[in-house]
N, C-alpha and C positions, 0 to 999 in steps of 0.2 A: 619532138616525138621520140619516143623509146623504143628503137628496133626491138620485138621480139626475140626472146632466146639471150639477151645481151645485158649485164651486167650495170646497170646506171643508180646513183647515191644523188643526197641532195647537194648542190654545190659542193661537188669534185673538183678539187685542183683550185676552189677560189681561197681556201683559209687557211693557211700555216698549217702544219702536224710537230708534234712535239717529235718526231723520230729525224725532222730534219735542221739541220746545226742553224742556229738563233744567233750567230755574231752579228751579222749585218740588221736586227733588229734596233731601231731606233722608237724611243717611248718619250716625249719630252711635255714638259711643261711649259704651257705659256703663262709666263712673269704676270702678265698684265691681267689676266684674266684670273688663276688660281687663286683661291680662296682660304686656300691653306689648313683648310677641313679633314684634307687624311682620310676621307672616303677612298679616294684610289687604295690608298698604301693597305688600307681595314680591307678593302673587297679582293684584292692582288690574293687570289691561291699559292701563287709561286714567292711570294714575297719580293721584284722586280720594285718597290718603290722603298723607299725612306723618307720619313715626314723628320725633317729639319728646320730650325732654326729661322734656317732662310728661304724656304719654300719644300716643294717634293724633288726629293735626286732621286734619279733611276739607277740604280747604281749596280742591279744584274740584268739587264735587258736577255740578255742571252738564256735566262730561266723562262723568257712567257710563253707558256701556252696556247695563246692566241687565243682567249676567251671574248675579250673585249670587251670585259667587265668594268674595267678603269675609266675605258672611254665611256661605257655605258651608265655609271653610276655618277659622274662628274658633272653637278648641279651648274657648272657655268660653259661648259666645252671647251676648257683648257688643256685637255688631251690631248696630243695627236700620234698617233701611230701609225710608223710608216708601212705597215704590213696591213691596215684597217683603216679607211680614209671615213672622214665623217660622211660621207656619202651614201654610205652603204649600210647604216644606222639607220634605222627605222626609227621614227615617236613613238612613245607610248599613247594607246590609246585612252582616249576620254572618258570613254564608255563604263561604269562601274563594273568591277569583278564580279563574275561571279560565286553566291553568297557559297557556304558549305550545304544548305539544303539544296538547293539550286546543282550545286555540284554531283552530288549524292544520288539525285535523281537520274540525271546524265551515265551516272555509273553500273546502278543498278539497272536503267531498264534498255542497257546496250545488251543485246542477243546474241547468242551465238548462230551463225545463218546455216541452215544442213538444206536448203531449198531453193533452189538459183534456174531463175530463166533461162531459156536459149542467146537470150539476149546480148549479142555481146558488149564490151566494155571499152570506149576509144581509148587511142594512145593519151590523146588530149589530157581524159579523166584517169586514168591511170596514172598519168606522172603528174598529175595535181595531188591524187592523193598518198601518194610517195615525195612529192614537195611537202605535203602538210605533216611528215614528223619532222624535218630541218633541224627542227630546235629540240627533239627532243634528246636528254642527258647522253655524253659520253666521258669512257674514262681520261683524264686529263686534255678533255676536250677533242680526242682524237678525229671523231666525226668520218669515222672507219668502218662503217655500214653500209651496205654496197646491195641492192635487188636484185636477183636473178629471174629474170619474167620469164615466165612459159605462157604462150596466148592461142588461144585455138586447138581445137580436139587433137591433132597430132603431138603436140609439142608439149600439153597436157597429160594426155596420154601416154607418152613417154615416163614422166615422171611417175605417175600413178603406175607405169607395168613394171620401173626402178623398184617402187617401194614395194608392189605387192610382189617381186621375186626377194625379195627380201625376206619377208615371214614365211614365202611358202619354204624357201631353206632354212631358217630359223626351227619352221617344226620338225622338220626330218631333223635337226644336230640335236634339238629336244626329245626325239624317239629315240636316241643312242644314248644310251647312260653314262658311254665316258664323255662325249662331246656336253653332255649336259654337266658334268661336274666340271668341266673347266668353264662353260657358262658361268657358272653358279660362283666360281672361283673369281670372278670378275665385277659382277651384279649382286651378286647376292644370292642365298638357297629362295628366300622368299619371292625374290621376282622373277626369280626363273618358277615358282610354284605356279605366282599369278599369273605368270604367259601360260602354263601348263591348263589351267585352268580353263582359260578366257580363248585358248588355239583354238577350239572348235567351231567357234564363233567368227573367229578373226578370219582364218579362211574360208571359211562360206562366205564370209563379204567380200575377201580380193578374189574367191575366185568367179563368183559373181560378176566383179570389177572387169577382171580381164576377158569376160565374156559379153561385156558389152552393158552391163549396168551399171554405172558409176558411186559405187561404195564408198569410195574412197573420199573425194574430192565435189560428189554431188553434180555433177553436171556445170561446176564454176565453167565460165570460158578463161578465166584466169587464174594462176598462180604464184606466186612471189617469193620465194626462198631469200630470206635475210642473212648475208654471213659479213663476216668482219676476220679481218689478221689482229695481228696480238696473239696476247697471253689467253688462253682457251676459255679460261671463267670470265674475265673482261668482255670479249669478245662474244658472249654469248648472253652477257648482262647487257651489255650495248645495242645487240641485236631484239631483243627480248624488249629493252625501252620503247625500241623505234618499233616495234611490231604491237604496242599496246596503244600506242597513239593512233599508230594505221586502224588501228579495231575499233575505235574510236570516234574516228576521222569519216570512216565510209558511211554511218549511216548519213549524217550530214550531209553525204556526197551521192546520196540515194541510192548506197550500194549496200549488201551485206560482205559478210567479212568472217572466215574461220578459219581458226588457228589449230593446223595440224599435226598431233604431234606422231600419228604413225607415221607421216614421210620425212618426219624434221628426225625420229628415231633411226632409220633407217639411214638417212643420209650423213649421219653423226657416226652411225655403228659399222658401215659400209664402204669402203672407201673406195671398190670399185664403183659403183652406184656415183659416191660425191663424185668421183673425174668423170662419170658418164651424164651427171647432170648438168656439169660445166663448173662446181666449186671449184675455185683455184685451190693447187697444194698448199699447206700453211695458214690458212683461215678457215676458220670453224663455220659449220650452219648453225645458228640461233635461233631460228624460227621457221616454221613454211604458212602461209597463209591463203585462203582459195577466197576468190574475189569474185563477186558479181552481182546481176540483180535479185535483189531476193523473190521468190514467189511466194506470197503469203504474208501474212503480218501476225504479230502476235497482241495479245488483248489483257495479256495478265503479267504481273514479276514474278516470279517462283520464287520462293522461301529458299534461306540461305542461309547456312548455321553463322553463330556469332564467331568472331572472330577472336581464338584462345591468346590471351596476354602474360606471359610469364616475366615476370619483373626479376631484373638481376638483383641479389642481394650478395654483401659479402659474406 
């Protein structure tokens, strides 16, 4: 179970991180078994192996990032790595992939949910579907994506009255022409326009919000805030993976799922806000996402421009 309000990743503390020293790392070959195919040393990111003469030498152990790639690619299981026991190696399934039509459809006709029951969401399924990104990509495998659950109208609410004091100050430093030039000294002239533009609007929804209609967040009884430490664009590519798989993962999980980006702005731009919502100092918000059952279903895909390809040329 996921206490509420409290910070839980997919297996924490089970799999090596590159930031912690890799001497006692052992990566060995068994003689009897290798094949001497050179898959490990070919699939090896860190380059930990050397295909030899007389079998595979590990000859930087202290380079692996604990992918488990070596052990995972190796057609006979002459791997063994003492940091990744073959126990803990799933099969591959049987089951055929699926095709790129099959895929494509799965992509486009996922929703974005703005329509959520009273109903709430158990711990249970909550951290099932925060289990179901595990495997999705990080940088040098770090697996340094961490959830910030808010669950129920107060702890909800909290965050949503974070984000909407947020803009309501944002447009008063926008009514002041010098606060807006050093805005703009930051952002950009053009996106301090587009908030100029889009303010009217945006406050009528938070202050709606904070009056007791839920603008913001829809009435989710959950919300998820994704962050990660590292280097700030890493950490927020990291987060941003593992928040596309969640978007993903929920309908299958009979949940809707929206990705926020007025409280994920707010909690990036804000740093009193980030320590009031519980981000540790040092690691960035990536994503916010509002979780629950959806009300309603949808009957049609909406049209969706093609995607522009500009090919590098020298």
């Amino acid at each position: 179970m996921v206490p509420a309000g409290l910070a839980a990743g997919p297996n924490r503390g089970m799999v090596p991180r590159m930031s912690v020293a890799r001497e006692n790392v052992s990566v060995t070959a068994d003689g009897a078994l290798c094949a001497r195919c050179g898959d490990c040393a070919a699939t090896c990111p860190a380059e930990v192996f050397t295909l030899a003469d007389d079998g595979i030498r590990t000859d930087n152990p202290g380079r692996c990032i604990g992918c488990g790639h070596c052990v995972a690619v190796c057609p006979r299981g002459a791997l063994v790595h003492s940091d990744l026991p073959a126990d803990r190696f799933a099969p591959l399934s049987d089951d055929p992939p699926l095709d790129l039509e099959r895929m494509r459809r799965l992509l486009r006709e996922r929703r974005t949910c703005r329509r959520f029951t009273a109903e709430e969401v158990s711990p249970a399924e909550l951290e099932a579907l925060f289990e179901a990104t595990a495997h999705a990509p990080t940088s040098t495998n770090s697996q340094n994506v961490r959830f910030l659950l808010f669950t129920g109208g107060d702890r909800v609410g909290k965050l949503a009255r974070l984000t909407c004091g947020y803009y309501l100050k944002l447009r008063r430093q926008l009514e002041n022409p010098f606060s807006r030039m050093a805005i703009a000294a930051v952002v950009g002239r053009k996106t301090v326009e587009a908030y100029r533009l889009r303010m009217p609007a945006i406050v009528s929804a938070f202050e709606r919000t904070l009056a007791g209609e839920d603008r913001l967040f829809y009435g989710a009884p959950a919300v998820a805030v994704l962050y990660a430490a590292g280097l700030p664009h890493l950490a927020s590519a990291n987060g941003n993976l593992a928040a596309m798989e969640l978007l993903l993962a929920a309908p299958a999980a009979g949940l809707g799922a929206c990705y926020n980006g007025f409280a994920l702005t707010a909690l990036v731009r804000d740093r009193k806000a980030r320590r009031a919502a519980g981000v540790p100092d040092g690691c960035t918000p990536a994503a916010v996402v509002a979780i629950g059952r959806p009300a309603g279903r949808f009957h049609r895909v909406p049209p969706r421009n093609r995607r522009r390809i500009i090919r590098f040329e020298e």
